[in-house]
N, C-alpha and C positions, 0 to 999 in steps of 0.2 A: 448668628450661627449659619454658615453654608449648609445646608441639607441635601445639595444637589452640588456636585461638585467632579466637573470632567476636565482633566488636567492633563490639558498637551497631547491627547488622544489621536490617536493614528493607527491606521490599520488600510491596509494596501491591496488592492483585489490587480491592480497592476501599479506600475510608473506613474502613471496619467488617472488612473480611476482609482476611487477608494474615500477615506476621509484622511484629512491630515493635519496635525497640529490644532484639534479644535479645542477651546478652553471655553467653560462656560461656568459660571458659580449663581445659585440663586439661592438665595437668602432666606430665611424661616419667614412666611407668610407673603412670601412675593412670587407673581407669576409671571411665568419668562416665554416670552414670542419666539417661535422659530417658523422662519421662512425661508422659501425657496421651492422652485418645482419638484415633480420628478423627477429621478436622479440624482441630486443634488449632496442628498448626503442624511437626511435628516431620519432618514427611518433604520437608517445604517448607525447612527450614533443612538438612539434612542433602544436601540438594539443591544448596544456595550451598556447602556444603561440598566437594564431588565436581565445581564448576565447569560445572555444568547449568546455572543460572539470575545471570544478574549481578545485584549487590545494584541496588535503588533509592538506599540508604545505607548506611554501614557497611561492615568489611569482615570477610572470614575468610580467617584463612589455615592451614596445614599445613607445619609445620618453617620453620615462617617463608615460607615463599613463598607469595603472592597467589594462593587457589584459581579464579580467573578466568580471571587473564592467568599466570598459570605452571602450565594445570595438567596441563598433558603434565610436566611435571618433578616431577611431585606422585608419578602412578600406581605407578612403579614401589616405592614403600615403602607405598600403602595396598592395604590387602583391605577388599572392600564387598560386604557383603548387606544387598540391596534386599527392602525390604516385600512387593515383588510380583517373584516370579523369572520372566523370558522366559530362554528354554532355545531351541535349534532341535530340535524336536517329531522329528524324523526321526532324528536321533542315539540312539545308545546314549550313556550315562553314561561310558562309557570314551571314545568318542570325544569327547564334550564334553570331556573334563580333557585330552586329549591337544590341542585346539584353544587351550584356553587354556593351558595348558603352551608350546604352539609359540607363541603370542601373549605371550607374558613373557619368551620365550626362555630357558624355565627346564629346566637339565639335568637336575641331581638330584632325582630322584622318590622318596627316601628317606621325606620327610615325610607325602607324599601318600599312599604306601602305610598310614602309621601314621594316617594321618586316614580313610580309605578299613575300617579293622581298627577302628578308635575306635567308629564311625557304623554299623560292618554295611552297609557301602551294596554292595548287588549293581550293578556299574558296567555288567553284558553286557544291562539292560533296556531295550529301547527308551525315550526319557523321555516317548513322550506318552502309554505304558503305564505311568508310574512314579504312585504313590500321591504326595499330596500332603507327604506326611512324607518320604518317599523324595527328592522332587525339594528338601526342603529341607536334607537329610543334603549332596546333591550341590551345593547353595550354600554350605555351609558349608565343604567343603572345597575349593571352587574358590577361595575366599576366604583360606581358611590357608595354603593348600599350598606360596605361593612365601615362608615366612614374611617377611610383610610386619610393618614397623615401628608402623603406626599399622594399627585395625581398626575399620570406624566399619558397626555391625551394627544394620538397622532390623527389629524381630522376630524375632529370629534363631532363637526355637524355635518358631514359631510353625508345626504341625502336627503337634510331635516328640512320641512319646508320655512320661511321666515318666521312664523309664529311661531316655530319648536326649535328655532335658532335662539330665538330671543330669552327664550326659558332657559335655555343652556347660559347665555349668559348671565343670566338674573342670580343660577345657582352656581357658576364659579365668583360672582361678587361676593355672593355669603358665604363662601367656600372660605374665601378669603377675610372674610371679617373672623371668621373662626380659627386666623392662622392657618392655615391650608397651605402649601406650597406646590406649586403647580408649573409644569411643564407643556406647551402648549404648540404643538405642530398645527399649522394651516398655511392655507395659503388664500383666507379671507380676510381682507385688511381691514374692516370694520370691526368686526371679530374681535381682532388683534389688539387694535386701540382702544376697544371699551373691555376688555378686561388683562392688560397685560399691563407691569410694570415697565419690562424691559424687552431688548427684543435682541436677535444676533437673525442677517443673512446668512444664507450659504450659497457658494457656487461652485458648482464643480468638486466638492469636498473641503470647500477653502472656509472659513470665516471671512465674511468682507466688511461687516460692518455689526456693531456691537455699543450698544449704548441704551439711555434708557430713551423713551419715546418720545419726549418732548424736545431732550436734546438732540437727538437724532435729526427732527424739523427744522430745529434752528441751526440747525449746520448746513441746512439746504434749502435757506432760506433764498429768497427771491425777490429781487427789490424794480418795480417799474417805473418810468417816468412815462407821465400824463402830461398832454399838453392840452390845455384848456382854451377857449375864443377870447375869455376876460378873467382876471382876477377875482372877479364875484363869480363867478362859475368856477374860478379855482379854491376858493376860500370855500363854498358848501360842499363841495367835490373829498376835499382835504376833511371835512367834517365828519360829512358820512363815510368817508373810507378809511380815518383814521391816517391820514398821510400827513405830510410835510410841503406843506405851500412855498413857493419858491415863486413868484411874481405871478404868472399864468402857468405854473406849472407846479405840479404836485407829483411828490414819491411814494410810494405805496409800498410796503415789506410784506408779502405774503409768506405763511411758516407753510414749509412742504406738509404733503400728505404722507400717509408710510408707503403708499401705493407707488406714487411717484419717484420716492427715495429708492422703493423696490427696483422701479425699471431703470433706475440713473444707473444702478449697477449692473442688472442685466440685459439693458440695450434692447429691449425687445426679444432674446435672445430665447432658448431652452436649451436645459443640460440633458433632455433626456436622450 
């Protein structure tokens, strides 16, 4: 079953700027990589997603309904963190979860507790006292907390230091043992790989590359020749590296990184 489903999407802010022709489908309990920098495109589709901006063409939709024109019937199964969090600055973090708690009409605060113990997030903080990591711990679980069906998250650790990186992934892997289908903007390629099925670049608005992660590597695979002093140095060579011995010479296939495959496409480059 597609759950997530943006088909031929297009919307035009000029000629040259915009997104264009993007297609993405992800699957009931699969989560899907999107990368690319600034500008690029990804916070502009994720936007047709959440029923901000109507397409120019194309459509998207969520459990099958038109994120447009249905998307008050959307809300209650998705969680969304946004690239940029606006909080009301005068709130405590407790107050905030209890606003959006009354805003979903959500009773049991069982999970939120376990997201709140996950994250270390001190809730009694004022938020326009809260550190930039802190105000992202408290996006994350305003986002989890009513466990919602679909999770569509643009930089989602984006301030967290390593140790509250790794907790973020620990809880999209269970996210996803739960069927969870998730939606997932960064642009940290470790991130990417340990919790993403599939992934799609963008540049410029474009799709450039679209597959799932492993096969993605093996399309940009890399094959060396080794030249060795002797054959017995090419035969334990060939051992430990897993290669093909050829007299005093051995080949070696290395599968790309995503990081690497990232910059085959954008040269070193930025769209912003």
């Amino acid at each position: 079953m597609k759950v997530i489903d943006i088909d031929h999407l297009t919307h035009k802010f000029s000629e040259t700027s915009g997104i264009f022709d993007i297609d993405i489908q992800v699957k009931e309990g699969e989560s899907f990589g999107f990368l690319g920098p600034n500008g690029a495109g990804k916070t502009t589709t994720i936007r047709h997603l959440l029923g901000y901006i109507r397409p120019h063409s194309g459509t998207t939709q969520i459990l099958g309904k038109d994120t447009w024109y249905q998307a008050d019937e959307i809300q209650d199964y998705l969680g969304y963190v946004p690239g940029e969090i606006a909080f009301f600055d005068e709130m405590t973090g407790t107050e905030f979860l209890k606003f959006i708690q009354k805003y979903r009409g959500l009773k049991n605060v069982t999970l939120q507790k376990e997201l709140i113990d996950r994250f270390e997030l001190d809730t009694k903080t004022v938020i326009k006292k809260m550190s930039k990591g802190t105000k992202q711990k408290l996006g994350l679980v305003s986002a989890f907390m009513h466990d919602p069906q679909v999770l569509i998250l643009d930089e989602p650790t984006s301030g967290l230091d390593p140790l509250m990186q790794n907790r973020f992934v620990d809880l999209v892997q269970q996210e996803q043992k739960k069927g969870k289908t998730l939606l997932i903007s960064s642009h940290l390629f470790e991130e990417v790989e340990r919790t993403c099925h599939q992934v799609a670049i963008i540049r410029a608005g474009h799709i450039v590359a679209k597959d799932n992660i492993e096969n993605l590597r093996a399309q940009h695979m890399r094959t060396y020749q080794v030249t060795l002093p002797s054959e017995s140095e090419a035969l334990a060579f060939a051992k430990d590296y897993h290669g093909e011995q050829i007299g005093n010479q051995v080949k070696v296939s290395k599968t790309a990184s995503l990081e690497s495959i990232f910059l085959h496409y954008y040269g070193g480059d930025d769209d912003e």
